[in-house]
N, C-alpha and C positions, 0 to 999 in steps of 0.2 A: 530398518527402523519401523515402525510401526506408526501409522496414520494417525494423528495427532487430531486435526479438524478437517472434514470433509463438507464440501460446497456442492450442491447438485441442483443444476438446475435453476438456477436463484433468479426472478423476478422482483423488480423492487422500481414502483412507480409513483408520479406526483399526477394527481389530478388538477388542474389549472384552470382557469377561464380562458384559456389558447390552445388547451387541447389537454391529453394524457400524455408525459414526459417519460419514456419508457428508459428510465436512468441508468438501470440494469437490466439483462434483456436476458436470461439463459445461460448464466453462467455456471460453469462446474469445473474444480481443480483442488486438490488439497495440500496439505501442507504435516509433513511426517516431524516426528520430537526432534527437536535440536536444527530442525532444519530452516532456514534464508529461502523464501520465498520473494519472488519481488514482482510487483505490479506496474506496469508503465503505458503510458501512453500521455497524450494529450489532455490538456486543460477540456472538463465536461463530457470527457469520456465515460465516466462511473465507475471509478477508481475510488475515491473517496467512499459513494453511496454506497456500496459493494462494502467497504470496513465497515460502516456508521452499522451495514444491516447484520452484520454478525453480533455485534451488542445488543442489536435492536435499538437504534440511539435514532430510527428514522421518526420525523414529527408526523404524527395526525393532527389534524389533517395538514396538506395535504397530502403528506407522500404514505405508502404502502408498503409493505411485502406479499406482492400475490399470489406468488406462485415458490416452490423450491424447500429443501431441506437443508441445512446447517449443523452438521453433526459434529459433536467436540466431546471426545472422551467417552465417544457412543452415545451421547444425550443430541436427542434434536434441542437445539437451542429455541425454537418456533416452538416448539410445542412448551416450553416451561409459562408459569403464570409470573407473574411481577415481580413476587418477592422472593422467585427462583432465579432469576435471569439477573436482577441486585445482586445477589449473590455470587451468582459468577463474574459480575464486573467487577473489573479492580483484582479479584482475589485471584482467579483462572487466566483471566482473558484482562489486558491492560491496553489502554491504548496513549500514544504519544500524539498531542496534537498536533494540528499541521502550525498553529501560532501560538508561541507558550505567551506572550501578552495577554492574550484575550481568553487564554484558557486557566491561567491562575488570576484567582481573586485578588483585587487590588487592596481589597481592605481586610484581611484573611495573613497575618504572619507564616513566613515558611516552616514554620514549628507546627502549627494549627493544618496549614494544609498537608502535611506530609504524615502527623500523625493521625488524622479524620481518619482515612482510609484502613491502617491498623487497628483502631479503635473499633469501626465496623463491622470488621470482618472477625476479629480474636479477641478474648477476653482477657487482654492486659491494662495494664496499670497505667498510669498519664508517666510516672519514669519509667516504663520500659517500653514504655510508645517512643519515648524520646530520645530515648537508649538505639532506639531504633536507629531514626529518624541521622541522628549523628553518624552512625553507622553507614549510611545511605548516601549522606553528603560527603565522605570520604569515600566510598565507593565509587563515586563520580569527580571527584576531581577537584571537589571546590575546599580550598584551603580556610581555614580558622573556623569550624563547621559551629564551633559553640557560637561562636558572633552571630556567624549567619543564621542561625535559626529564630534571631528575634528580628531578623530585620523583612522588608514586605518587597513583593516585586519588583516596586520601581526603581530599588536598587542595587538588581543586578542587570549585571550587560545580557542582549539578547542571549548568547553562548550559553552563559551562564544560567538563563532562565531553562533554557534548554534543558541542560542538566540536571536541575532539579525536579523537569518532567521528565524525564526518566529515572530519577530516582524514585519519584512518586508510582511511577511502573512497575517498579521492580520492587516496590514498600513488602505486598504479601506473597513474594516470590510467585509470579505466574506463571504456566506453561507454557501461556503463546503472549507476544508484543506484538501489539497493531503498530505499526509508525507511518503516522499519514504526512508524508512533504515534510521530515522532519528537521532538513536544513535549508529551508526556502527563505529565508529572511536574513539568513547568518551571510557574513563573508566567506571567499573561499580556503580560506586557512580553518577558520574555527568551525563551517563545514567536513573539512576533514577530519578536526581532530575530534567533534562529536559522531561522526561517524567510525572511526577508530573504537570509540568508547563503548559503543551499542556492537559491535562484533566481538570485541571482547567480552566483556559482558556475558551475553547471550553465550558464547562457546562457551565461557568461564564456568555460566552456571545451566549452561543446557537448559536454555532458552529456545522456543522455534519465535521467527522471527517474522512479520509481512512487514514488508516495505514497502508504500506506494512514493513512485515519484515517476520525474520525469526525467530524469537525470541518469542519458546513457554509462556516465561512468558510473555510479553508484551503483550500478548492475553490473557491470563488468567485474568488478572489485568487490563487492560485497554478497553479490546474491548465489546459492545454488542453483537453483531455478526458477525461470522469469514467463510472468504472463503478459503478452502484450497484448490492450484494451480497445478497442474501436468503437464507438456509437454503443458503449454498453455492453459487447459482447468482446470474448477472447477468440482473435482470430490468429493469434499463434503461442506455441506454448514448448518449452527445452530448457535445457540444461543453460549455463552462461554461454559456453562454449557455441553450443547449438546456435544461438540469435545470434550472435555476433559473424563466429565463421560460415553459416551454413542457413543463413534468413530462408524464407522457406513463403513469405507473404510478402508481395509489394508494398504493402503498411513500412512492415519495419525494413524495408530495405529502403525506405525512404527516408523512415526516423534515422539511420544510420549515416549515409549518404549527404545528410543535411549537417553532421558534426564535422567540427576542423579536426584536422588531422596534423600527428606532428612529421608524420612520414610524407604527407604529398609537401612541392610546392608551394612556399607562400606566397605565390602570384596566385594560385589555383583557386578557382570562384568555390563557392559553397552551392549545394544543389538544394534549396529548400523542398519541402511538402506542397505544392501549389494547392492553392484553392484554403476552401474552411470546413470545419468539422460541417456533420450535418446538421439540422432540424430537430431535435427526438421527438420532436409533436407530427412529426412529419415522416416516419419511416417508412416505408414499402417494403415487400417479398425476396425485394432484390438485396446484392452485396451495398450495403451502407458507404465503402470506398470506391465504390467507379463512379462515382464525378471526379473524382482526381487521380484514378490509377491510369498508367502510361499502359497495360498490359490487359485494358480490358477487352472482353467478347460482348456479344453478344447476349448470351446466357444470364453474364453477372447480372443484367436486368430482370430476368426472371424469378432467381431465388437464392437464398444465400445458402451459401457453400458450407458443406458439415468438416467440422475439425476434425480431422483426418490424419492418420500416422504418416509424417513421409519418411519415418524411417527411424526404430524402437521408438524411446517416449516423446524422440519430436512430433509434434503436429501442427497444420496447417489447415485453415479454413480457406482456400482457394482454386477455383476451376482452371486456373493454366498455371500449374506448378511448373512444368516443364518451360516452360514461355521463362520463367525467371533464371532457367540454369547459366544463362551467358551474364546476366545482369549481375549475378553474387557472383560470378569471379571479378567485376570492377570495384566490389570493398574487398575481396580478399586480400 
């Protein structure tokens, strides 16, 4: 399959009165047509800011993009001007927000807001914006779509709101879906079955998908391949298979090792992550995770470790890879 959107490098930073917040620190990974991508890590890792910056949706002030290239469809998306980069929102590149409450208009009919974006992008008619738009709400699941399109946010159920941000995603059929935390608010029934919806979907019409969240099963079950996020950088990167059987960083053998399981013991304690994210006003030379890695040297204080193959396209950002070979046979 051929490269779809490629990341290189990527800097994206908040200047503050506490200091510079180095949000995103050096990130590089892409994402090929048709392909499930997923991002994980921790709350204030730069999971979110990393999506926000491939639209460009980051605010001045104060935050940036200082550094890195963003390439989709061969166009650096950094180099287009305003009403180039408009143009790829919405139309190209869609994104799902992390809380559909606060990201559909309260005062804005789901007919208004679902056909704005066809309206902007294509030169159709207000009936076959609508034409659409009906289309879109039966595409997703929502039953009596003529009702619904005259009715406004506050009444539908979270799920449901859901739904019709991703039908809003999908309004000018785009090549790639952002979906930031897309079922953080939902239960886990209608969790699932929004996430069901967005894999079909996506395979249905050969959609690439990113997914950021923190929710080891969602990766497990839905992604091709997963980048896992620390202090802003990706300190490991594989297949599903890869991070789950074959963790390769003490990060995520942490993040792993911390989920209940239905095969151990239900007396059997759960091993959390100790300690807290770090500072990002406050980073050093060294690996970002040895105040809380169990496996640290010496070294890790001196500088951080380069993502590194340990073996085809997994990689690992870690000075004692070998030091973890006994600790991944205790998730195996």
């Amino acid at each position: 399959m051929a490269t779809l959107l490629e990341i290189e490098n990527l800097k994206t930073q908040f200047f503050t009165s506490a200091g510079t917040v180095r949000a995103v620190d050096g990130i590089s990974y892409t994402v090929d047509e048709g392909e499930t991508v997923a991002l994980v890590g921790e709350s204030g890792c730069g999971k979110s800011v990393s999506a926000l910056s491939i639209l460009r949706l980051i605010p001045w002030p104060p935050g940036k993009i200082v550094e890195g290239h963003i390439r989709f469809a061969g166009r650096d998306l950094l180099t287009l001007d305003d009403d180039e980069i408009r143009n790829v929102r919405g139309k190209d590149i869609s994104m799902v927000f992390q809380e559909p409450m606060t990201s559909l208009n309260p005062v804005l009919s789901i007919e208004q807001q679902l056909t704005e974006t066809l309206t902007t992008h294509f030169p159709v008619s207000p009936e076959e914006a609508k034409k659409r738009a009906l289309e879109l709400l039966d595409m997703v699941g929502i039953a009596e779509p003529e009702r619904r399109l005259k009715q406004y946010p506050h009444h539908f159920s979270g799920g449901m709101r859901q739904r019709v941000m991703i039908a809003m995603a999908l309004a000018c059929q785009p090549k790639l879906i952002i979906a930031d935390e897309p079922t953080t608010a939902l239960d886990v029934t209608i969790q699932a079955q929004i996430l069901e919806l967005m894999k079909d979907l996506t395979k249905r019409l050969g959609v690439a998908l990113i997914i950021i969240t923190h929710n080891l099963g969602v990766v497990a079950r839905y992604a091709d391949r997963v980048n896992v996020m620390y202090a802003g950088k990706i300190i490991e990167e594989g297949t599903a298979a890869d991070i789950y059987h074959r963790p390769q960083h003490p990060y995520t053998l942490a993040l792993l090792k911390s989920v209940p399981r239905m095969d151990r013991p239900r007396q059997a304690k759960l091993d959390p992550v100790e300690g807290q994210p770090p500072d990002l006003t406050m980073l050093d030379d060294g690996c970002p995770f040895r105040p809380r890695c169990r496996y640290r040297v010496d070294r890790c204080n001196e500088a951080f470790p380069p993502l590194e193959s340990v073996g085809g396209n997994h990689l690992s950002a870690c000075w004692e890879k070998a030091v973890l070979k006994q600790a991944i046979k205790e998730v195996s």
